[in-house]
C-alpha positions as CSV (number, residue, x, y, z in Angstrom):
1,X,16.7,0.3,6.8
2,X,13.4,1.9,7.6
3,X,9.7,0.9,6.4
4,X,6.6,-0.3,6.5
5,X,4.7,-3.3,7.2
6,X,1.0,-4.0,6.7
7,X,-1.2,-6.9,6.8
8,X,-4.5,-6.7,4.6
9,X,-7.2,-8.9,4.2
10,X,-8.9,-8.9,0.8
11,X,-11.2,-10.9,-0.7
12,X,-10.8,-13.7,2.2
13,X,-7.0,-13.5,1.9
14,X,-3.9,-12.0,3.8
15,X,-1.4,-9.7,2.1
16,X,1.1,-8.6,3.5
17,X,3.0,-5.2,2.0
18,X,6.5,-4.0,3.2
19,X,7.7,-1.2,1.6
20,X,11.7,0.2,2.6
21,X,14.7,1.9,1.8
22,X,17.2,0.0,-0.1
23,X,19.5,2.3,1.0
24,X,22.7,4.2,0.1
25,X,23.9,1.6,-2.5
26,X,21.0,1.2,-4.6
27,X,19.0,5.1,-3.8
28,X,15.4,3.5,-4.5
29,X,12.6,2.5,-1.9
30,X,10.5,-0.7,-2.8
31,X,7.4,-2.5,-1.8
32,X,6.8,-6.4,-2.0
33,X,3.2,-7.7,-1.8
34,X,3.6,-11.2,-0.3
35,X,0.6,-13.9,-0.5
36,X,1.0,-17.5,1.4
37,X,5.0,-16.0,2.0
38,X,5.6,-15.6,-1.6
39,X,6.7,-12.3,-3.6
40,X,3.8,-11.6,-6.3
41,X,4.4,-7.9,-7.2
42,X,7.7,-5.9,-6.5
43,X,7.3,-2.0,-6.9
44,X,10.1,0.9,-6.7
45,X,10.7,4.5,-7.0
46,X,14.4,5.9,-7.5
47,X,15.4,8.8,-5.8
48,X,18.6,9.2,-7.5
49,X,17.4,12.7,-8.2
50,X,17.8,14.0,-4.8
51,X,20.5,12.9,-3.5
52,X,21.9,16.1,-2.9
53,X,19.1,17.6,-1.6
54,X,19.9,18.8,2.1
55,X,16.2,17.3,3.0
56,X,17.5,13.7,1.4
57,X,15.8,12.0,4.8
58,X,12.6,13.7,4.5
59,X,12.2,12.6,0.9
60,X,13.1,9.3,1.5
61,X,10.8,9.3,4.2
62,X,8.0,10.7,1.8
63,X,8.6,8.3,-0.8
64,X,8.4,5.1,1.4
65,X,4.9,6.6,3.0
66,X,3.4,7.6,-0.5
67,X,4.4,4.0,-2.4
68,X,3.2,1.7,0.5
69,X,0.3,3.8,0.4
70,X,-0.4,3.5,-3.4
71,X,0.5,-0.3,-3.2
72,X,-2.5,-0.8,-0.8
73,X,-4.4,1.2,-2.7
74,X,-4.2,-1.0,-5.9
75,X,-4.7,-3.9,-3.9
76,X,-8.0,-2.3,-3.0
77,X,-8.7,-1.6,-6.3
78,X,-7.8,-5.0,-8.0
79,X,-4.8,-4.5,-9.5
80,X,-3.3,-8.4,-7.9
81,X,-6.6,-10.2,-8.6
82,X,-5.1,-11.9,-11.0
83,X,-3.1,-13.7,-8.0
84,X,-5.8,-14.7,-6.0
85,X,-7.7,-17.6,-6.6
């Protein structure tokens, strides 16, 4: 599976976001935010939609840029304050 990994310091702590494919069997890509090693958000977006579009890899490709992208982005913005002491 293909994805993304980031480390980002906010507010004196480290998240960590990994956003991938879940593949074939499940046709969704998702994004974890991890503080201390634990799972506090979970985020996905279905592509069950496309999946006979001939340009299936570029979408999925897309998709996996453009949510780990927005997951950072609400970090930034607050949106997981409520996890950080």
């Amino acid at each position: 599976m293909e994805g993304y990994n980031t480390s980002i310091e906010y507010k004196r702590v480290k998240l960590m976001v990994q956003t991938q494919d879940k593949g074939p069997d499940f046709n969704y890509v998702e994004s974890l935010v991890y503080l201390a090693g634990r799972v506090i958000a979970t985020k996905r977006r279905a592509y069950t939609q496309y999946l006979h579009e001939p340009n299936l890899a570029a979408i999925i490709r897309q998709n996996l840029e453009d949510l780990h992208t927005e997951v950072i982005d609400e970090i930034v913005e607050g949106k997981y304050d409520n996890f950080i002491s």
